[in-house]
N, C-alpha and C positions, 0 to 999 in steps of 0.2 A: 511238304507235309500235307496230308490228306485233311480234310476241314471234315469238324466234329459234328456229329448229329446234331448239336447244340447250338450250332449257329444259324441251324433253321430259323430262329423266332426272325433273328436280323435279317436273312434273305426274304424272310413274310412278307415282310413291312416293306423292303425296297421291293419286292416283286409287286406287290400293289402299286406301288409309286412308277411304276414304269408304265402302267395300262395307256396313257395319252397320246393319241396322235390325231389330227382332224376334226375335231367336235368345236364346235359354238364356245364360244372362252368364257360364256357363265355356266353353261350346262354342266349337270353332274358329273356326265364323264368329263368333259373339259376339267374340272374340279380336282375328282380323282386321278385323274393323267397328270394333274401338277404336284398332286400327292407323292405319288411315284419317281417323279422326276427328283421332287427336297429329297426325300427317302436316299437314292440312289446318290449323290451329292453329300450327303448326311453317311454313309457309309463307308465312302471315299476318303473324306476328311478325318473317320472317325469322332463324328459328334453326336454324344449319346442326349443330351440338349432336345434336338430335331426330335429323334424317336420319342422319346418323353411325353412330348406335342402329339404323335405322330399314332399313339396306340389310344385306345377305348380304358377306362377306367374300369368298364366291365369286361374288358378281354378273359377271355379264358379257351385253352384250343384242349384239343384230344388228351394231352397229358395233365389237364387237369392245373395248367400254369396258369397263374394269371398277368394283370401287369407286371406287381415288383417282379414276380421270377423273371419275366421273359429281360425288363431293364436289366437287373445283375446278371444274365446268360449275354446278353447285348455287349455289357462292359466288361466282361473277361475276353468275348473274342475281338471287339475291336481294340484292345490293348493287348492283346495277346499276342495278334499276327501283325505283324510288322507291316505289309501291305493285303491291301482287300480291293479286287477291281471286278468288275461285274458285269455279265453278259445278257440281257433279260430278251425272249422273246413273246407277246402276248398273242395266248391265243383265244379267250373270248372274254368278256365281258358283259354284265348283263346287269338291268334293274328290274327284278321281278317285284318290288316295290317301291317307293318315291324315296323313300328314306336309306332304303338298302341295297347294297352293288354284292354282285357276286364276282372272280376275275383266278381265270386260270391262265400259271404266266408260267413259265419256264424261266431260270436262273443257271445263266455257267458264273462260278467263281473261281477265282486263280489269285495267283502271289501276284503277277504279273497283266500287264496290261493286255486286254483280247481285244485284237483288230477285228478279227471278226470270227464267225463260227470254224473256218478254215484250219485253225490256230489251236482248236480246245483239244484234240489229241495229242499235240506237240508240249502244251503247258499244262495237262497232265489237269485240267479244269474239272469239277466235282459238277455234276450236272442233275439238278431237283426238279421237279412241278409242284406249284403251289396253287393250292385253291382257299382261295380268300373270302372274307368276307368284311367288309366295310357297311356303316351306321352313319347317319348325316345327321347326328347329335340336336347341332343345331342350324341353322339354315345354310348350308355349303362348307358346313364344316364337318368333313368328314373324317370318320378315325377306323383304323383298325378293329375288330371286333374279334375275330377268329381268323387261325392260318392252320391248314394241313399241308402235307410236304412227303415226298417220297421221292425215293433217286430215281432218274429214268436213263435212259441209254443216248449215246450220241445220235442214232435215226429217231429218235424221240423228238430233238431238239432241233435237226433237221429238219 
């Protein structure tokens, strides 16, 4: 089964959560890379709980959603699909102010477990870019603010 436009808002959230890898463990990206990490973990498990935590009160993206819509679109598709596993690549990241992160990631999702990119033709994987935006609310606590999303191709992800 092809995964719905709708489950963008949940691949947002975990695509952000995945930005972390080598930074200083107070620094902001340090911060946000742990973000991504719950998210991802939270996805898995199916625990709408995590994202809850995990999005901006002021959220609001392209279509005009804001939190509740994007939690109720969250808990139709992680109850929905039986299993949700996730393949995230990041490809930049940035603080163009102290408080705010920008982060464009790529997302493969499948029914099934992806060993690695090798895999996403075979498991038939739904493959997006997302460009994020995260808010540091309050001192290291950062939340979702805004996510855009469009499919892109396997040499995309590549």
């Amino acid at each position: 089964m092809r995964t719905s436009y709708r489950i963008f808002p949940l691949l947002a959230v975990v695509a952000v959560l995945q930005i972390a890898c080598g930074s200083k463990p107070d620094s902001p990206e340090a911060r946000v890379r742990a973000l991504f990490d719950k998210a991802e973990v939270a996805a898995e498990k199916k625990d709408l709980g995590t994202f809850r935590d995990l999005i901006s009160d002021q959220y609001l993206d392209e279509f005009r959603q804001d939190k509740q819509a994007i939690l109720g679109i969250l808990a139709f598709h992680l109850f929905r699909n039986q299993s949700i596993y996730l393949l995230t690549r990041m490809q930049t990241i940035a603080f163009p102010e102290p408080a705010r992160a920008e982060a464009v990631i790529l997302v493969a999702t499948a029914g099934q477990p992806i060993r690695g990119t090798e895999e996403l033709v075979a498991l038939r994987a739904d493959l997006f870019r997302f460009d994020i935006t995260l808010a540091d609310k309050a001192k290291g606590d950062w939340k979702v603010t805004r996510a855009q999303w469009r499919r892109v191709e396997l040499k995309d992800f590549l």
